[in-house]
C-alpha positions as CSV (number, residue, x, y, z in Angstrom):
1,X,130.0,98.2,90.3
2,X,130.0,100.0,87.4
3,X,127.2,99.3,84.4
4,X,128.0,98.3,80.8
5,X,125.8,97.0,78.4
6,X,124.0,93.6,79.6
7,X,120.8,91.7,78.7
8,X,117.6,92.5,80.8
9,X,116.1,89.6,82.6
10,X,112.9,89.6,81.7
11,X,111.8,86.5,84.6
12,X,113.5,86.5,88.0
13,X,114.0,83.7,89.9
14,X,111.3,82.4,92.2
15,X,112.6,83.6,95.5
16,X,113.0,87.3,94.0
17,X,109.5,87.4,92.6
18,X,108.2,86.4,96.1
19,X,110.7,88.6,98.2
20,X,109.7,92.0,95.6
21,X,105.9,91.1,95.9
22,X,106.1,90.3,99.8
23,X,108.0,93.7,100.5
24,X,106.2,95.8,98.2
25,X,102.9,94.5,99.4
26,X,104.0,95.1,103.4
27,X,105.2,98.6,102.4
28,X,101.8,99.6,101.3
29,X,100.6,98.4,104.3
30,X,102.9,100.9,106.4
31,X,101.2,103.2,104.1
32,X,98.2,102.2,104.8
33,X,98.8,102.9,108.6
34,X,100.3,105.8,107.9
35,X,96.9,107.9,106.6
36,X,94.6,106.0,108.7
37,X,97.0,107.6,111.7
38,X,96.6,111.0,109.6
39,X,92.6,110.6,109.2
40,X,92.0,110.1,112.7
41,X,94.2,113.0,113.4
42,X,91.9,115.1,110.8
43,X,88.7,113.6,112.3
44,X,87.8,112.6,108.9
45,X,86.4,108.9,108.0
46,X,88.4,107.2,105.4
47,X,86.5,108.2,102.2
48,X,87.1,112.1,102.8
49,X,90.6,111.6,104.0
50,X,90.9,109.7,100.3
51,X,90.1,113.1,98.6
52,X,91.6,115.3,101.1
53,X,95.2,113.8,101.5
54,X,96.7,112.6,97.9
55,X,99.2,109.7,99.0
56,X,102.3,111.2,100.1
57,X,105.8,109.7,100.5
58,X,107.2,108.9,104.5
59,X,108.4,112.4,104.7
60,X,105.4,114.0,104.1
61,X,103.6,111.6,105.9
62,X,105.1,112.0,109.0
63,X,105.0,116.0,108.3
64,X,101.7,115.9,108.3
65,X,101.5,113.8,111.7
66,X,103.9,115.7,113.5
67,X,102.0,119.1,112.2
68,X,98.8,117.8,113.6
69,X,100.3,116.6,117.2
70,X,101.9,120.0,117.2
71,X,98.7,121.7,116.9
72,X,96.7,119.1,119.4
73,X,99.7,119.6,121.7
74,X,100.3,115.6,121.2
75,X,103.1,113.7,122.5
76,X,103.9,110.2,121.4
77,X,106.9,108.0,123.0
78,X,108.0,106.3,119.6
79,X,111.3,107.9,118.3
80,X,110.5,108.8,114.9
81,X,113.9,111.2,114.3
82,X,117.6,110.5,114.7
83,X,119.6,107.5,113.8
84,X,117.8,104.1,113.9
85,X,114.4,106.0,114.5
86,X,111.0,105.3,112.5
87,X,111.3,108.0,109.8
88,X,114.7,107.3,108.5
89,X,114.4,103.7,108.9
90,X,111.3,103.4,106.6
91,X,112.7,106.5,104.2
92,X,115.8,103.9,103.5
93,X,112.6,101.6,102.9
94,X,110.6,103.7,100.5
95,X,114.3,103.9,98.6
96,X,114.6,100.5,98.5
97,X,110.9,99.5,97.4
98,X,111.4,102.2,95.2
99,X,114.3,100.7,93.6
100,X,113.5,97.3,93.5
101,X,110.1,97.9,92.0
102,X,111.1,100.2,89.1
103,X,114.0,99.7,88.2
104,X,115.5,97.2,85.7
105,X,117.0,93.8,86.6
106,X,119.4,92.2,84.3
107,X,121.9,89.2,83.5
108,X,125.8,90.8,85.1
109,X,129.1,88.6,84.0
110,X,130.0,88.4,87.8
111,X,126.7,87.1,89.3
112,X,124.8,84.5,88.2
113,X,121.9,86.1,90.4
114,X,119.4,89.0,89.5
115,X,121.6,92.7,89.5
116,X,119.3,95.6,89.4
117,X,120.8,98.5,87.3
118,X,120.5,101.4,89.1
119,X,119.8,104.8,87.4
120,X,119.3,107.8,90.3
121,X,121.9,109.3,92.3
122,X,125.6,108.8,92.3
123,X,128.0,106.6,93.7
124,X,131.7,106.1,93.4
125,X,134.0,103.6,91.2
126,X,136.6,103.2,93.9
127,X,138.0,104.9,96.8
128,X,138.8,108.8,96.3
129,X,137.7,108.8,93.0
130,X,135.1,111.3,92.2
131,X,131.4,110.6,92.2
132,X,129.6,109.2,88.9
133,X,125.8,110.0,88.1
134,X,124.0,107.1,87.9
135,X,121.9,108.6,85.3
136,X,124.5,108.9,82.8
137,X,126.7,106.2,83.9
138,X,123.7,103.3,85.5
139,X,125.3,101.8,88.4
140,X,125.0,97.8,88.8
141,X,124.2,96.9,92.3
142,X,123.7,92.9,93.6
143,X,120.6,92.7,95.9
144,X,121.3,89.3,98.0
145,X,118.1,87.8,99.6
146,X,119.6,88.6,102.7
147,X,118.7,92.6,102.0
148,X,114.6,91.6,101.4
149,X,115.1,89.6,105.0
150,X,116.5,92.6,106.4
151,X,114.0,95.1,105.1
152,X,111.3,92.7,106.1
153,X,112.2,92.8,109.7
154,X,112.7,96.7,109.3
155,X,108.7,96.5,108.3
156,X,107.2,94.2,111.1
157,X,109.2,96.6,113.3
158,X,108.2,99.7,111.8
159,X,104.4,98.4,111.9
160,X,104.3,97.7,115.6
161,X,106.0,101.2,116.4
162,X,102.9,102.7,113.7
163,X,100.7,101.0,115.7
164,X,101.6,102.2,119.1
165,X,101.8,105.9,117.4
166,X,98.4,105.5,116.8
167,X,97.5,104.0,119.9
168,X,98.9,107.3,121.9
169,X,97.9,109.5,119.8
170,X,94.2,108.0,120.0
171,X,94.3,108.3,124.0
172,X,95.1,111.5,123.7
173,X,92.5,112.5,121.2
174,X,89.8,110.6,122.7
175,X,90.8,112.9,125.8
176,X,90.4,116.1,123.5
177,X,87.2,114.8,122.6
178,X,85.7,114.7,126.1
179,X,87.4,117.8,127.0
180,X,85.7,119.5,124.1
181,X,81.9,117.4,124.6
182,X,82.6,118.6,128.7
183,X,82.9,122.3,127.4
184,X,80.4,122.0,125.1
185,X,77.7,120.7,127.8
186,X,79.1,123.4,130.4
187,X,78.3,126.1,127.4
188,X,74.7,125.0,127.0
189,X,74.3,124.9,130.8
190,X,75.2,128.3,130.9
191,X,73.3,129.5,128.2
192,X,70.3,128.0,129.3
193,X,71.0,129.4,132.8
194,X,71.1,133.1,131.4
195,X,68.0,132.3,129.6
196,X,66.2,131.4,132.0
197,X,67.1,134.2,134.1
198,X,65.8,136.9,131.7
199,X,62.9,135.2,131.6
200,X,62.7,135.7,135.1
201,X,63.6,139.3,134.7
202,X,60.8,140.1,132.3
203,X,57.7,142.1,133.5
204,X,54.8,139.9,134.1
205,X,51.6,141.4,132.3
206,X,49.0,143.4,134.5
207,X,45.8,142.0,135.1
């Protein structure tokens, strides 16, 4: 619905201050997953992967992961692309914390509940008509509690795909690792081998 001119709630309800702290606080957890997936790629311990990687947004995130398994020659058996996959579904996540966390809530006519005036993008007054900027024109949009429950079970999914990302792409490094440590070993062997040999090979000292 459009926006006019209405008072800003400065307290929500209960059950809104709960359901914005509870999502916001599980969305930096998927965040959280998201670089620790990214450090372990990087072979970095968390304190260096804190100055090396600034926090980025999903996108970038999962640029960065799918960069890395490129270059490791990683495979993974989550879906992160396409329609219902991990990336888009946590990108219309990030949009959603996003809103809900800065934007501005205030008292609408139609609702005695919480509507959050929304101030990016566009959206339309009716059908065919032609799109308004929410910048100029702030959009009034009713969040029921039945979006948080929603996004929460978007989260707890998202999570336990994270998790098995990470658990695939740890096999598969910890693989790489002994491939390189068995190369590494095989290198010395070798070297020791062809030192050993000139040694042989050197012209003893007359008597």
């Amino acid at each position: 619905m459009p926006m006019a001119l209405y008072r800003v709630r400065t307290r929500l309800p209960a059950r809104y201050n709960t359901a914005i702290g509870r999502l916001v606080s599980r969305f930096a957890v998927v965040e959280g997953r998201l670089r620790h997936v990214i450090y372990s790629r990087l072979e970095v311990n968390p304190k260096f992967g804190r100055v090396a990687v600034k926090n980025p947004r999903i996108r970038d995130s999962f640029t960065m992961i799918e960069d890395l398994m490129a270059l490791r020659e990683f495979t993974t058996t989550v879906r992160l692309k396409g329609e219902g996959a991990l990336i888009p579904a946590l990108e219309e996540l990030e949009r959603f914390r996003d809103k809900i966390s800065h934007g501005v809530w205030v008292k609408h006519g139609a609702t005695r509940d919480p509507v959050l005036q929304v101030t990016a993008g566009s959206y339309t007054e009716a059908p065919g008509a032609g799109p308004v900027k929410a910048r100029i024109n702030p959009q009034a949009v009713t969040v029921p509690m039945e979006t948080f429950a929603q996004f929460d079970r978007i989260i707890t999914q998202a999570l336990k795909q994270i998790d098995k990302l990470a658990r695939e792409l740890g096999r598969q490094h910890t693989l790489l690792r002994k491939q390189r440590e068995r190369l590494e070993r095989d290198r010395l062997r070798q070297r020791r081998k062809r030192r050993q040999s000139q040694s042989a090979r050197k012209p003893q000292p007359k008597s």
